[in-house]
VEXRO-912651 format. One record per residue (C-alpha): residue in one letter; x, y, z. Coordinates in Angstrom, 1 decimal. Example, Ala and Ser with C-alpha at 12.3 -4.5 7.8 and 13.67 -1.06 7.14 Angstrom:
<nodes>
['A'; [12.3; -4.5; 7.8]]
['S'; [13.7; -1.1; 7.1]]
</nodes>
This chain:
<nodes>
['X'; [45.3; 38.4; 62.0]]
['X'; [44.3; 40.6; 58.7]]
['X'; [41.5; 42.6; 58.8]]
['X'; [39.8; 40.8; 56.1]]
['X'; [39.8; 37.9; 57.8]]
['X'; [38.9; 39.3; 61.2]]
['X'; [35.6; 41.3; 59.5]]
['X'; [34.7; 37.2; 57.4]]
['X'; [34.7; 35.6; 60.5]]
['X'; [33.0; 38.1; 62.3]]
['X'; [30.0; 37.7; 59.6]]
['X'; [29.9; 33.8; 59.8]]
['X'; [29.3; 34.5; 63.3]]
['X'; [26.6; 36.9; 62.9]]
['X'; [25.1; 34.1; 60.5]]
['X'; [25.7; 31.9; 62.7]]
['X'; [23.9; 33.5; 65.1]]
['X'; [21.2; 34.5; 63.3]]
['X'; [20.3; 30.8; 62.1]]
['X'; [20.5; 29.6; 65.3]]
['X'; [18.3; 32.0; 66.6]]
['X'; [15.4; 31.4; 63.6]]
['X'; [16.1; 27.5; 64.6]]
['X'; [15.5; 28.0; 68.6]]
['X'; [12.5; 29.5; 67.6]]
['X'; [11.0; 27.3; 65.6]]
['X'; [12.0; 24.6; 68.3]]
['X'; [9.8; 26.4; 70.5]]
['X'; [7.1; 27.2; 68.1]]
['X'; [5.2; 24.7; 69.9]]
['X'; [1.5; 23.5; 69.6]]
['X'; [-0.6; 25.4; 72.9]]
['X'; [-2.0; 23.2; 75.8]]
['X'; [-4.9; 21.5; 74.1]]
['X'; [-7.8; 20.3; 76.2]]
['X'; [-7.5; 16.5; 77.4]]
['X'; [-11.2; 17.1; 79.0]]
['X'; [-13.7; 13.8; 78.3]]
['X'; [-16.6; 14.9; 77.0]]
['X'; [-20.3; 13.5; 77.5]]
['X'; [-21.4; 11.3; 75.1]]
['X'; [-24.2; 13.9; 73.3]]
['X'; [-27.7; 11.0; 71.8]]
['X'; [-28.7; 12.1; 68.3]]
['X'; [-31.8; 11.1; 66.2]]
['X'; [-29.9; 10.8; 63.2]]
['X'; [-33.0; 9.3; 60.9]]
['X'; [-34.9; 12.4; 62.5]]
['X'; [-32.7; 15.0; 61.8]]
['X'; [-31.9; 14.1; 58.2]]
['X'; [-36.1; 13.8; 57.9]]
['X'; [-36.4; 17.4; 59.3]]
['X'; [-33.7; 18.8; 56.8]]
['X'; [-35.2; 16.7; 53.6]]
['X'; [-38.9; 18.5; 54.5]]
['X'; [-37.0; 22.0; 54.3]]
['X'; [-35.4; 21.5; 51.5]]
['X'; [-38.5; 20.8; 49.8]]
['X'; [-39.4; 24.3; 50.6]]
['X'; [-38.1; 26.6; 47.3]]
['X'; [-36.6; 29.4; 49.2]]
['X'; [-34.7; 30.9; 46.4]]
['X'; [-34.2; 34.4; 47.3]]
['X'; [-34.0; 37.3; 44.2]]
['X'; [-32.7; 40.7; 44.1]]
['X'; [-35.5; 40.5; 41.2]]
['X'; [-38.4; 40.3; 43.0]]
['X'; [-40.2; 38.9; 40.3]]
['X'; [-38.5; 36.0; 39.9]]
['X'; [-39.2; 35.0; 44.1]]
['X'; [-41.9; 32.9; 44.9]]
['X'; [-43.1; 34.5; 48.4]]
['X'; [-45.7; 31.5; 48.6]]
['X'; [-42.6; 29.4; 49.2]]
['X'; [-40.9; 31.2; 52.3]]
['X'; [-45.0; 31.5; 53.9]]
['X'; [-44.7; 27.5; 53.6]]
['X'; [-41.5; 27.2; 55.0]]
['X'; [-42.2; 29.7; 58.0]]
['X'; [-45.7; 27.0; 58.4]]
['X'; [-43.5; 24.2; 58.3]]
['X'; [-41.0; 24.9; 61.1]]
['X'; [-43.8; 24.6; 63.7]]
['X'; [-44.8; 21.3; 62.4]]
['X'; [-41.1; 19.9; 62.6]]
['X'; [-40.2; 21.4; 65.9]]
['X'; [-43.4; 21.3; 67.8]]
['X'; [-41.4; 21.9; 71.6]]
['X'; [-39.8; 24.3; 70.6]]
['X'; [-42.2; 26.5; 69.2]]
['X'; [-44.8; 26.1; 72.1]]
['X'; [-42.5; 26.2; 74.7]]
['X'; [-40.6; 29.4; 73.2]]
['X'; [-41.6; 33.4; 72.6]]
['X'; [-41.9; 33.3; 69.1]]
['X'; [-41.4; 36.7; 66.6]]
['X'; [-41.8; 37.1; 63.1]]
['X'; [-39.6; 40.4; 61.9]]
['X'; [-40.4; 42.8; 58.8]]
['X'; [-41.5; 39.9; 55.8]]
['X'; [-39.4; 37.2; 56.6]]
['X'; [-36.8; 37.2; 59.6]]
['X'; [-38.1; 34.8; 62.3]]
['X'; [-36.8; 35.3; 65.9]]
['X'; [-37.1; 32.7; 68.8]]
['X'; [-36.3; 33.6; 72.4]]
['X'; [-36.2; 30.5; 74.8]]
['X'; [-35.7; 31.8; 78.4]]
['X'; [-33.6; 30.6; 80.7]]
['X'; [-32.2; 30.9; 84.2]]
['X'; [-31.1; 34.8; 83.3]]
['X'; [-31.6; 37.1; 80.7]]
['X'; [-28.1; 38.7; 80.6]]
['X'; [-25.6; 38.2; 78.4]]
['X'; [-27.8; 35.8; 75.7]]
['X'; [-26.7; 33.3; 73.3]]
['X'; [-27.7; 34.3; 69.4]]
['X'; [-27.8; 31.0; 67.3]]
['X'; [-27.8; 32.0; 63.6]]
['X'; [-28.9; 30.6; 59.9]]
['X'; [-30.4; 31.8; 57.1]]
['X'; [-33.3; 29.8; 54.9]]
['X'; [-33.5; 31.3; 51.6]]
['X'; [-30.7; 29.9; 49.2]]
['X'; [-29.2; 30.9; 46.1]]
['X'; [-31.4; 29.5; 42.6]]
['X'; [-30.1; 25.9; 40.8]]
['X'; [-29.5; 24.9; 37.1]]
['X'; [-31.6; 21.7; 38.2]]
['X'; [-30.6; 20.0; 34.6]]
['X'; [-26.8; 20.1; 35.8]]
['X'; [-27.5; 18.8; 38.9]]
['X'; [-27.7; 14.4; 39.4]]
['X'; [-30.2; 14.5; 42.0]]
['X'; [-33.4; 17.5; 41.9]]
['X'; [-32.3; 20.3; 43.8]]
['X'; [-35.7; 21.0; 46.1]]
['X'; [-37.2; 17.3; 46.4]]
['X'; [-34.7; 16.4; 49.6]]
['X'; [-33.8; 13.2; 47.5]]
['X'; [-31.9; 10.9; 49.5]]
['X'; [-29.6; 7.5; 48.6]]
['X'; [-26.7; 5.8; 50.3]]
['X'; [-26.7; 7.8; 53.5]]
['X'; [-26.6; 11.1; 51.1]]
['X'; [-29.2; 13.9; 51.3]]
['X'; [-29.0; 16.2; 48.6]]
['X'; [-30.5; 19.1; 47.9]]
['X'; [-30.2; 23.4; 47.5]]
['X'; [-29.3; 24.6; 51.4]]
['X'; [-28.5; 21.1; 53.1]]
['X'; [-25.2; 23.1; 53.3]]
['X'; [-25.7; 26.5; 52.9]]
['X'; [-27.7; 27.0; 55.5]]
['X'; [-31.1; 24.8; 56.3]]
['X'; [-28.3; 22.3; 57.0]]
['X'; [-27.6; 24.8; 60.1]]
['X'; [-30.8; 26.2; 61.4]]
['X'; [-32.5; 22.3; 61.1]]
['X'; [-29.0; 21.4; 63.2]]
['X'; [-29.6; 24.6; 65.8]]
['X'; [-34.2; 23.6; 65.8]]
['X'; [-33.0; 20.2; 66.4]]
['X'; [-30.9; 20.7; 69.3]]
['X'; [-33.4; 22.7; 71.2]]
['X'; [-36.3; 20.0; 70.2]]
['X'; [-34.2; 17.2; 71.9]]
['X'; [-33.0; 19.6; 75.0]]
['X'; [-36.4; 21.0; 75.9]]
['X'; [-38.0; 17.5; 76.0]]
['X'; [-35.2; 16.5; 78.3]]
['X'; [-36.5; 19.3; 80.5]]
['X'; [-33.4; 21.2; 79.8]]
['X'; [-33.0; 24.9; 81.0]]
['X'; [-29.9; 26.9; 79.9]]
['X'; [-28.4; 29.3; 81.9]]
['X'; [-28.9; 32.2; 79.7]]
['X'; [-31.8; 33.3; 77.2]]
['X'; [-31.3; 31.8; 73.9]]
['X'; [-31.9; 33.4; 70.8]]
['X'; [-32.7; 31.9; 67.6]]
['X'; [-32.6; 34.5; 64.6]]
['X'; [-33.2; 33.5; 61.2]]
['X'; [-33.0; 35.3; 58.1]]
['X'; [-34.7; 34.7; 54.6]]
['X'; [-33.1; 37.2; 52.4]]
['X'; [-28.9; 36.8; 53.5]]
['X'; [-28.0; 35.9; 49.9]]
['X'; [-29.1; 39.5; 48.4]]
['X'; [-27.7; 41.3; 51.2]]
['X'; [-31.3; 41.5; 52.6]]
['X'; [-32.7; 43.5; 55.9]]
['X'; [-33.6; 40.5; 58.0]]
['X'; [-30.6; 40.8; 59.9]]
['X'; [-30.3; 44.5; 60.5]]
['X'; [-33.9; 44.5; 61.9]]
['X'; [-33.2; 41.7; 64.3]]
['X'; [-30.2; 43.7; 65.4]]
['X'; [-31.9; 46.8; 65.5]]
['X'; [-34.5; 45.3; 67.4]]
['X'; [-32.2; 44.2; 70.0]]
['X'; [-30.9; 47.7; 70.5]]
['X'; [-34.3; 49.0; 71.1]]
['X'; [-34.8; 46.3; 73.8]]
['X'; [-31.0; 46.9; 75.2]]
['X'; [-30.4; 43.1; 74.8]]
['X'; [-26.2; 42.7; 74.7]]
['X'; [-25.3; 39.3; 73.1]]
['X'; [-22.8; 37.8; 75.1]]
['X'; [-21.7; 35.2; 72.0]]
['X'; [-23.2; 35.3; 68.6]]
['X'; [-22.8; 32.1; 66.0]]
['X'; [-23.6; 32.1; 62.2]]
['X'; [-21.9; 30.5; 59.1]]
['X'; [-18.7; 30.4; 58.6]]
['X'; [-15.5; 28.6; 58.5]]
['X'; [-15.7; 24.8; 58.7]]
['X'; [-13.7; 21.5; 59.9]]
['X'; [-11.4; 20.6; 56.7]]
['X'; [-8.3; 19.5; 55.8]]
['X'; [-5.3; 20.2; 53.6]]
['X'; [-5.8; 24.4; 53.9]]
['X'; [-2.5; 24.7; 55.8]]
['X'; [0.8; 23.9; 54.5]]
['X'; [2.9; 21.1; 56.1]]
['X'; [-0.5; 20.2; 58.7]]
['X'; [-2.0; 16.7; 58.4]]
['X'; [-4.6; 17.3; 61.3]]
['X'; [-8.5; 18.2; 60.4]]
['X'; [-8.8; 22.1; 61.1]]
['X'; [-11.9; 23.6; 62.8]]
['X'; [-12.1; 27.5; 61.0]]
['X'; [-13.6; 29.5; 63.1]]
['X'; [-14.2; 33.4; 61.8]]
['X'; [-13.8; 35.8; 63.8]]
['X'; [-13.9; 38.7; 61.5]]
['X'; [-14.8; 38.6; 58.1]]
['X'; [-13.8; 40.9; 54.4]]
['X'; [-15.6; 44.0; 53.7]]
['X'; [-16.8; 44.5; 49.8]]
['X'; [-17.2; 46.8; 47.2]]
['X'; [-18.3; 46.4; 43.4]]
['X'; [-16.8; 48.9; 41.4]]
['X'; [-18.0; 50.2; 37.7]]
['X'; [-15.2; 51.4; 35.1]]
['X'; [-17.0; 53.3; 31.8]]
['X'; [-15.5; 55.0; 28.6]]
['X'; [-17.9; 56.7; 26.6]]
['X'; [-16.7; 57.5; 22.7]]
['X'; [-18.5; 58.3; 19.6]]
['X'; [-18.8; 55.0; 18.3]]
['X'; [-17.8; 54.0; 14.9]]
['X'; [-17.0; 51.6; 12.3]]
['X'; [-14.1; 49.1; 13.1]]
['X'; [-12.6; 49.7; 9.8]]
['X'; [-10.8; 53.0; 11.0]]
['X'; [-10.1; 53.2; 14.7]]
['X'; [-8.8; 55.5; 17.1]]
['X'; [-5.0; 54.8; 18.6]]
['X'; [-7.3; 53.7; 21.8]]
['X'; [-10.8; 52.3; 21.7]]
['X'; [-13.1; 52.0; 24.9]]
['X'; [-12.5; 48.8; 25.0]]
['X'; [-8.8; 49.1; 25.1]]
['X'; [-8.8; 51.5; 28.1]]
['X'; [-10.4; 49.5; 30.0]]
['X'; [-8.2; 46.4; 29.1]]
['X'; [-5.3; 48.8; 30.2]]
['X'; [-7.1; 49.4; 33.3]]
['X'; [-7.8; 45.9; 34.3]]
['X'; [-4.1; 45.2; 33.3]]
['X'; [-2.6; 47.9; 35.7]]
['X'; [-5.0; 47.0; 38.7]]
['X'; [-3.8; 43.2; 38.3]]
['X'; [-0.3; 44.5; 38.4]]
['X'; [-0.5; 46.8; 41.4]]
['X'; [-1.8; 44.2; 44.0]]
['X'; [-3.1; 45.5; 47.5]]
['X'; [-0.8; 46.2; 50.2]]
['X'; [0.1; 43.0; 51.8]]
['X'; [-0.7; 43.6; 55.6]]
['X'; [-1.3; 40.7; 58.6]]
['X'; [-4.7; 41.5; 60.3]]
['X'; [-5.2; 40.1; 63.5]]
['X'; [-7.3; 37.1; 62.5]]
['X'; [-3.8; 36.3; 59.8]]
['X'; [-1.7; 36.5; 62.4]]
['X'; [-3.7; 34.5; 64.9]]
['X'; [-3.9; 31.9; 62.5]]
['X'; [-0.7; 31.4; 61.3]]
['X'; [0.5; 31.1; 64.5]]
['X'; [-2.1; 28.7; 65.6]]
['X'; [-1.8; 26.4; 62.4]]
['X'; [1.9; 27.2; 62.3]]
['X'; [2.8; 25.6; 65.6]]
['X'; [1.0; 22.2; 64.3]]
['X'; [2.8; 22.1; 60.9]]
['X'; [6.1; 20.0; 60.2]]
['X'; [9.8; 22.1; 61.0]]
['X'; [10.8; 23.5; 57.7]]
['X'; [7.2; 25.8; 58.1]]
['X'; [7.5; 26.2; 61.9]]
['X'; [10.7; 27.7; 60.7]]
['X'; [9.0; 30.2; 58.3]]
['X'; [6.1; 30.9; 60.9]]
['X'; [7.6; 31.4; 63.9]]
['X'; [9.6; 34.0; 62.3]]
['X'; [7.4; 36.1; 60.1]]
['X'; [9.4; 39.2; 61.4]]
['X'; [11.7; 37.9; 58.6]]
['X'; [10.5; 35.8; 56.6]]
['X'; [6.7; 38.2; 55.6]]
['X'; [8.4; 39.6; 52.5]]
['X'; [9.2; 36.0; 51.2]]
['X'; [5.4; 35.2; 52.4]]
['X'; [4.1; 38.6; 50.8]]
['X'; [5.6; 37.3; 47.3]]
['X'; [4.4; 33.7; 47.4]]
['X'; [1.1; 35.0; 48.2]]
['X'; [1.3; 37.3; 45.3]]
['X'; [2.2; 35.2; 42.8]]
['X'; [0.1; 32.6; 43.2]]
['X'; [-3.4; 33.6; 44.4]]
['X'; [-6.2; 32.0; 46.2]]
['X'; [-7.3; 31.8; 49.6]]
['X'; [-3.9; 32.4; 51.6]]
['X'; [-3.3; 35.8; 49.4]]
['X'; [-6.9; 36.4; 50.1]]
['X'; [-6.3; 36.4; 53.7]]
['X'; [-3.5; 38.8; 53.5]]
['X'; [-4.6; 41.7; 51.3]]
['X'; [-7.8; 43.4; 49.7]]
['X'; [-8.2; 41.3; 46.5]]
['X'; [-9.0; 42.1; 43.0]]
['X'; [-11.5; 40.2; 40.7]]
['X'; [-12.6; 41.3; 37.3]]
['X'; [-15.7; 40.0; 36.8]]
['X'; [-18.3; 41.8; 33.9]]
['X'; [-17.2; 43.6; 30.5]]
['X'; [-19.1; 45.1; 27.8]]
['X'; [-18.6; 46.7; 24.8]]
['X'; [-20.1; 46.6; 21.2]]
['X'; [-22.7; 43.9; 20.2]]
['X'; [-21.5; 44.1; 16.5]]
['X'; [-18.0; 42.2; 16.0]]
['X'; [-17.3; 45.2; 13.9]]
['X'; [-18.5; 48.2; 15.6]]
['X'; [-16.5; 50.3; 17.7]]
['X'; [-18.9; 51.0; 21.2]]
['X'; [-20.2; 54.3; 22.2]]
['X'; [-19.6; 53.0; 25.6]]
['X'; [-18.1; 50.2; 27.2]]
['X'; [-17.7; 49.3; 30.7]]
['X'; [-16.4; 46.7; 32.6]]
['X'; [-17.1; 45.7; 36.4]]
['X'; [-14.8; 44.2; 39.4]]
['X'; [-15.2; 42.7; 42.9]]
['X'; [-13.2; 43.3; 46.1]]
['X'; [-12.8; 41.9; 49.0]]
['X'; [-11.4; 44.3; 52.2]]
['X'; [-9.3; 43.7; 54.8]]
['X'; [-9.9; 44.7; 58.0]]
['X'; [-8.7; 47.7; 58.9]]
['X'; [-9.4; 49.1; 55.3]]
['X'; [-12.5; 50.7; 53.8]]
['X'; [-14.8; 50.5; 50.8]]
['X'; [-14.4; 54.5; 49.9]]
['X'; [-10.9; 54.1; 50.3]]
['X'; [-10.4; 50.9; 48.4]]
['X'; [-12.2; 53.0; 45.7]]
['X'; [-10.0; 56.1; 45.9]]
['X'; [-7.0; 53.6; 45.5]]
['X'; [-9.0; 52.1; 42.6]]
['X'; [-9.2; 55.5; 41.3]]
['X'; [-5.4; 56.4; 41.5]]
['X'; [-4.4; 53.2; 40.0]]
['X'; [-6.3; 53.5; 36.8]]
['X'; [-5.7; 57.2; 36.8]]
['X'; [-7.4; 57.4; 33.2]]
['X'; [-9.1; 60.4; 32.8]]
['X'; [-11.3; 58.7; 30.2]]
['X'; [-12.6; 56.4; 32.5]]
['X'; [-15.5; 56.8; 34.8]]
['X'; [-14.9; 54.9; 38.1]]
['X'; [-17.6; 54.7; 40.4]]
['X'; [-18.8; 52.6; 43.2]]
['X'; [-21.8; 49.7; 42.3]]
['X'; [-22.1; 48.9; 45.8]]
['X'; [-20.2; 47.8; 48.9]]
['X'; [-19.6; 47.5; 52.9]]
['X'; [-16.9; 47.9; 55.2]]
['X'; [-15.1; 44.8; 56.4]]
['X'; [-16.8; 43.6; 59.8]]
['X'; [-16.0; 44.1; 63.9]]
['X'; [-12.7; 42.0; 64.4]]
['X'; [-13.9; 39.7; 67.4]]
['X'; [-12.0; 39.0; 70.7]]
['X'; [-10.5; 35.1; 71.4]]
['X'; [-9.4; 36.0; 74.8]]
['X'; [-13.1; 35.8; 76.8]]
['X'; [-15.4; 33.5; 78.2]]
['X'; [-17.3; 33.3; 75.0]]
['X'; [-14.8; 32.3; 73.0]]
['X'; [-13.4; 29.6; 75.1]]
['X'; [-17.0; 28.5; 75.1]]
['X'; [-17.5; 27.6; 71.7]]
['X'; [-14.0; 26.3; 70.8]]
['X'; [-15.3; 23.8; 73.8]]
['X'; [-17.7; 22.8; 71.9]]
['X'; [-16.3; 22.6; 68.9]]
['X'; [-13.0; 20.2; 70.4]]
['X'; [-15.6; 18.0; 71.8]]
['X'; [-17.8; 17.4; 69.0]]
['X'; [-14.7; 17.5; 66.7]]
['X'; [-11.8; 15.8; 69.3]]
['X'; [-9.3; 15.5; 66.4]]
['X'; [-9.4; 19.0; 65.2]]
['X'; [-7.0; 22.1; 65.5]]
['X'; [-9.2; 25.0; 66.7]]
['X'; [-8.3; 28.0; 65.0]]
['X'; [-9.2; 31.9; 64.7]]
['X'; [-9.4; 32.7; 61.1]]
['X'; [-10.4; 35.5; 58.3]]
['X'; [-13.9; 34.7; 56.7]]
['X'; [-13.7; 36.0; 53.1]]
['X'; [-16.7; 35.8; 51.8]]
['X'; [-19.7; 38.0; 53.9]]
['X'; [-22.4; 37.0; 56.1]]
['X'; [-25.6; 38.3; 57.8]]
['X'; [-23.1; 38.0; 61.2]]
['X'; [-21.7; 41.4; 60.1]]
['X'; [-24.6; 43.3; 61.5]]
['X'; [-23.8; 42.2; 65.1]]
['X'; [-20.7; 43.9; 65.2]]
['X'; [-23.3; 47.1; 65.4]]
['X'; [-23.9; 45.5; 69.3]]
['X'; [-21.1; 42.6; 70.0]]
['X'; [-17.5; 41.9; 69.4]]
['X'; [-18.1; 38.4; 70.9]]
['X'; [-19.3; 37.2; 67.2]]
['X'; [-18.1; 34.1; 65.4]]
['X'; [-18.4; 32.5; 62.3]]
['X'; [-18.4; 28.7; 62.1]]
['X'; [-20.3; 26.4; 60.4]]
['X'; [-21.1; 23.1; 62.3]]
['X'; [-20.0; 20.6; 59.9]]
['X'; [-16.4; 18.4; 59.0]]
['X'; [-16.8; 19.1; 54.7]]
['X'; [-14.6; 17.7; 52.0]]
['X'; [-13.2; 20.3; 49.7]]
['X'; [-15.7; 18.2; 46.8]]
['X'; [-18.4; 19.1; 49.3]]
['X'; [-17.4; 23.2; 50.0]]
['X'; [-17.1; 23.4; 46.0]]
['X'; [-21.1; 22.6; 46.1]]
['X'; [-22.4; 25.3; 48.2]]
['X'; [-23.6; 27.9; 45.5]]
['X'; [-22.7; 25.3; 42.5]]
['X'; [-24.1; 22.1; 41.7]]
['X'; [-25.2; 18.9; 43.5]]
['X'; [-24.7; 20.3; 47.0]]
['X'; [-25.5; 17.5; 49.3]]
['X'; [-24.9; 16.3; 53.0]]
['X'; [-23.7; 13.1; 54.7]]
['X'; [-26.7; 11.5; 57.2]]
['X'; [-23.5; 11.4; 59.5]]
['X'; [-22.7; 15.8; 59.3]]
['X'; [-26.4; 16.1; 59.8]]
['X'; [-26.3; 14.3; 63.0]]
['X'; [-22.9; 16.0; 64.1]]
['X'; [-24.1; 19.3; 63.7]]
['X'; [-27.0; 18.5; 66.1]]
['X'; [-24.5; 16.7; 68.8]]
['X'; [-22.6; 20.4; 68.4]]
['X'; [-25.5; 22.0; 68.6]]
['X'; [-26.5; 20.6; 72.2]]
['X'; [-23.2; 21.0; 73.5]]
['X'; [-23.3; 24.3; 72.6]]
['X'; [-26.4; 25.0; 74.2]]
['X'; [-25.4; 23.2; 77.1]]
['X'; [-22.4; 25.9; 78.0]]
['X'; [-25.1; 28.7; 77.1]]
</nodes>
């Protein structure tokens, strides 16, 4: 037989081979053993809770990193209201009010080891009330719809978490473990609630053994080729860092420019960081949920991710090229999002600058992500310098009682949904427990639309009576396997 034809067949069979083998894995890219357990049915006061979270809402908790433009007299009357609301628990529990605005609330149980932290925060971001159908702070409700700033982002949360613990401590309920409620008023500037709370906790040598805040959600349509709801639950989230880009030059008239303006080195700037994407790397909280929402997808994906060994340059290239949340999860991102230059349409600025946003993958730092930046632009002209920024959080563990705890919770109160680890890529107060905790997840308690995600910070952000009442139930059955 001729060599030639001897070294073709012995390639189709190497093909061969190698298809086969890409196929047998995808065959056996299998969903895991999900449970089959029955859970018990969970009571909620649905007109209650959706009463509770219309009175907080009425509270203006618009938090500033302008100062002037807070109204303090606002957070005093939410702090004033909670008691009224949640009478039980807050004369049946130790209650502690940290720095200006944090609010702690320890409700003992049968040991003090190892304590459940529930999280929320209560101050939301301002509203363009004239854009919105419904007024943002006046807990309007209509067709089993309460609308209003926070009934998402996060009152919708902490009246879900006060809730729970009103209904279980009239039952007579004792968990097995303290329970910790910490709440934060100044989250969305990046505030020092938080870090106190923590801080306290290491001066008391309190070790959480599971913390919850915001997060990831139950929604649908994320994944590629999965028709199933999918629960989100973070288990590590992006680091940030703003970053400033200046050109100072002498100014002038428009009429007789130099070869390159300010303005024009920064355009060059912003056009080579757009064209030199981040590495493309799989973190652990990718790669656990790929596989996780890979196994539940249709055949022609399973195929793709059950073999990322060789198909993560066709996946590095997709992501890419197109963007949004599955590049995101992949690599550090780039956003341009400020530029400046001359306020005369005809004058040349003394200085312009422009400003961008980044989000970090773990594994990956904010003083490196700016050194990058800096080699990149590699403009001696420009001034790169860092606005501000933090490193990307703790990655959490998913192989430990505390995780098999919540995703309990979360399959019972959700019995449809795919549980899955993910990347949070936006930041959250939950950050700061890394410091003390790698036992910390990021879910928020509620199934929401893709209309409904597209509210929180934007316009008309609102809540179904139904989600209200589902975050309790979760709530309680949380609190139940505390």
């Amino acid at each position: 037989m001729p060599v030639e034809i001897i070294i073709l067949l012995s390639i189709c069979a190497a093909l061969a081979a190698f298809v086969t083998a890409l196929l047998v894995r995808a065959v056996c890219f299998k969903p895991m053993g999900e449970r089959a357990s029955r859970p018990e049915s969970v009571f909620v006061n649905k007109e209650r809770a959706v009463q509770t979270l219309a009175e907080m809402i009425k509270c203006k908790t618009v938090s500033d990193r302008n100062k002037e433009n807070e109204d303090e007299a606002e957070f005093d009357k939410f702090k004033s209201l909670l008691p009224t609301l949640f009478p039980t628990v807050f004369s049946s529990c130790e209650v502690e009010y940290v720095g200006d605005r944090a609010i702690l609330i320890r409700w003992r149980g049968k040991s003090e080891d190892l304590p459940t932290v529930l999280m929320a925060h209560y101050d939301v971001v301002s509203a363009s009330e004239e854009d919105w159908e419904k007024p943002a702070f006046e807990g309007a409700t209509e067709n089993g719809v309460l609308w209003g700033r926070g009934t998402l982002d996060t009152k919708g949360t902490l009246n879900g978490i006060l809730s729970a613990a009103e209904q279980l401590l009239g039952e007579g309920f004792v968990p097995e473990r303290d329970i910790y409620f910490a709440f934060g008023g100044d989250e969305e500037i990046n505030g020092h609630g938080a870090p106190d709370i923590v801080e306290l906790f290491c001066q008391r040598g309190i070790t959480p053994g599971i913390v919850v805040d915001e997060g990831g959600a139950v929604v649908e349509g994320v994944f590629p080729g999965v028709k199933r709801p999918a629960a989100l639950i973070g288990i590590a989230e992006k680091g940030m860092i703003n970053v400033e880009y200046s050109v100072k030059g002498g100014g002038g008239h428009a009429s007789s420019p130099a070869p390159h303006t300010p303005v024009g080195r920064l355009s060059a700037a912003c056009v080579k960081m757009e064209k030199t994407p981040f590495k493309y790397r799989l973190t652990k909280p990718a790669r656990l949920m790929l596989d996780t929402m890979g196994r539940n997808s249709t055949f022609l994906y399973r195929i793709i991710f059950a073999n990322l060994w060789c198909f993560s340059p066709v996946l590095n290239l997709l992501t890419r090229k197109t963007g949004g949340e599955l590049n995101a999860l992949v690599r550090t991102t780039t956003a341009f999002t400020q530029m400046e230059g001359s306020k005369g349409l005809n004058v040349i600025p003394p200085k312009a600058r422009m400003a961008s946003n980044h989000r970090i993958l773990p594994g990956e730092t904010a003083d490196g992500t700016l050194e990058r930046i800096r080699r990149v632009v590699d403009d001696e002209k420009i001034t790169v310098t860092k606005i501000d920024g933090m490193d990307p959080s703790v990655v959490s563990d998913t192989d430990c009682e505390a995780w098999e705890r919540l995703s309990a919770a979360v399959s019972e109160t959700w019995s449809d949904a795919i549980v899955s680890p993910y990347l949070m890529l936006a930041c959250s107060d939950s950050r700061h427990w890394g410091k003390i905790s790698d036992k910390v997840y990021r879910f928020s308690a509620m199934a929401l639309s893709k209309e409904e995600r597209a509210t929180i910070h934007g316009n008309n952000e609102r809540v179904p009576f139904d989600t209200v009442a589902r975050t309790v139930e979760f709530y309680v059955r949380l609190m139940k396997k505390s």
